[in-house]
N, C-alpha and C positions, 0 to 999 in steps of 0.2 A: 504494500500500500504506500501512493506518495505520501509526504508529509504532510502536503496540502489539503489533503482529502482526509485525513485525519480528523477526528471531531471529541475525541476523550481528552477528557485535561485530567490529570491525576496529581496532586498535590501532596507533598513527601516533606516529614517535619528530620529534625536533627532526632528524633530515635529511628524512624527509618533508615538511617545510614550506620549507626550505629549496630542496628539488629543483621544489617545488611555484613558489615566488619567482622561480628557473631558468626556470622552464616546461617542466620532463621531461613527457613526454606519459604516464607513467602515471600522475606523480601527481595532476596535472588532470586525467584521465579518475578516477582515484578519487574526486578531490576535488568534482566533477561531481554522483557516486553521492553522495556525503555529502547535500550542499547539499540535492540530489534527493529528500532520505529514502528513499534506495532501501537504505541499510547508515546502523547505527551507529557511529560513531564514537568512540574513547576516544582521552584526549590526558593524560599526567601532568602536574601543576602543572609541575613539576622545567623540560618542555620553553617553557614561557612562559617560565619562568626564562632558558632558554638562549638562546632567541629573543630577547629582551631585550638579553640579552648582548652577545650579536653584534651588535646594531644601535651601541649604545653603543662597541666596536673598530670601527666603520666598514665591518664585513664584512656586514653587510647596509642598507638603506634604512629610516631610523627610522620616516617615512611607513607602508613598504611591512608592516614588521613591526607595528607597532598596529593596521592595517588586520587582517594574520592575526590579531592577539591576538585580537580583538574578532571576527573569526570564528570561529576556535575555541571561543570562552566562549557565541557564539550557536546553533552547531549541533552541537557535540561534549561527550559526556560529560566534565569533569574530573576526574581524579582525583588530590584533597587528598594533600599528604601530613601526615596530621594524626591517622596511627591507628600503633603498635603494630605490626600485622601486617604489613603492608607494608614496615617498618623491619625486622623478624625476617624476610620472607621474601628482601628485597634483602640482607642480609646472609648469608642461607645460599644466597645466587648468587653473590655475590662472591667467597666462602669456597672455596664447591665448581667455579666456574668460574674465575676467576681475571677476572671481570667488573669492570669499574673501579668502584667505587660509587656514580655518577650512574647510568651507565646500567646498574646492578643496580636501585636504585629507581624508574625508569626501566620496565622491565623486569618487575619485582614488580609494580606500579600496576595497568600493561596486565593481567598475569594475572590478577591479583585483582578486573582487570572480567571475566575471561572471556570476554577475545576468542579466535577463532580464528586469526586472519590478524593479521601488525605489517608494516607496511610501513619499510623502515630503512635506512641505509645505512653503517650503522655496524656493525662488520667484528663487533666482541664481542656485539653485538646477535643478528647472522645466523651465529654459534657456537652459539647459545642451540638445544636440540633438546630438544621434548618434544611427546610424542604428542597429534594435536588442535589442534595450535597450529602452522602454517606461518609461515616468515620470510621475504616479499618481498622480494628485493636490489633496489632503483630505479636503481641501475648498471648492470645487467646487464639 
């Protein structure tokens, strides 16, 4: 399938990369699809950030995370946080869910690609409910 012709947006938090590191079998069976151009992919800056993070505390593999980084930036839409809206919509989830504010902007990014599907494992994340949009638990 071209790229064009494409029409699943799939939305991917910083535990999906991490489970992905793991080796959880869905999310390498997702990650598979990505690679595949079989689905799109969305990834917020914010999760580079975290991924980052974590390699620097020693809880992930500094190696293993630049390798994700730089697959991320090669097959996955980013999305900047460098607009306005995204900062107004992560805040009126924070506000109205009691979302922690990374993952409300986080959160906001993904919608405002219009994904359908987020795959996550982060508990505030999979509280999140709105019509059109499923929340894949990678724990479960």
């Amino acid at each position: 399938m071209k790229k064009a012709e494409r029409t699943v947006m799939t939305g991917l938090d910083t535990g999906f990369f991490i489970e992905l590191l793991k080796g959880n079998n869905k999310a390498v069976e997702e990650w598979k699809k990505i690679v595949d151009s079989e689905i799109d992919a969305v990834v917020c800056s914010l999760t580079i950030y975290e991924l980052k993070r974590l390699s620097l505390k020693g809880g992930l593999s500094v190696a293993a995370v630049q390798l994700t980084i730089e697959a991320i930036l090669a097959v996955c839409q980013v999305v900047w946080i460098n607009n306005c809206e995204v900062l107004d919509d992560a805040a009126r989830l924070s506000h109205g869910s009691a979302i922690p504010a990374v993952d409300a902007i986080i959160l906001a990014s993904l919608l405002q690609a219009g994904v359908q599907t987020i795959y996550s494992t982060d508990r505030h994340i999979q509280s999140f409910k709105k019509k059109g949009v499923g929340i894949i638990n990678l724990l479960t």
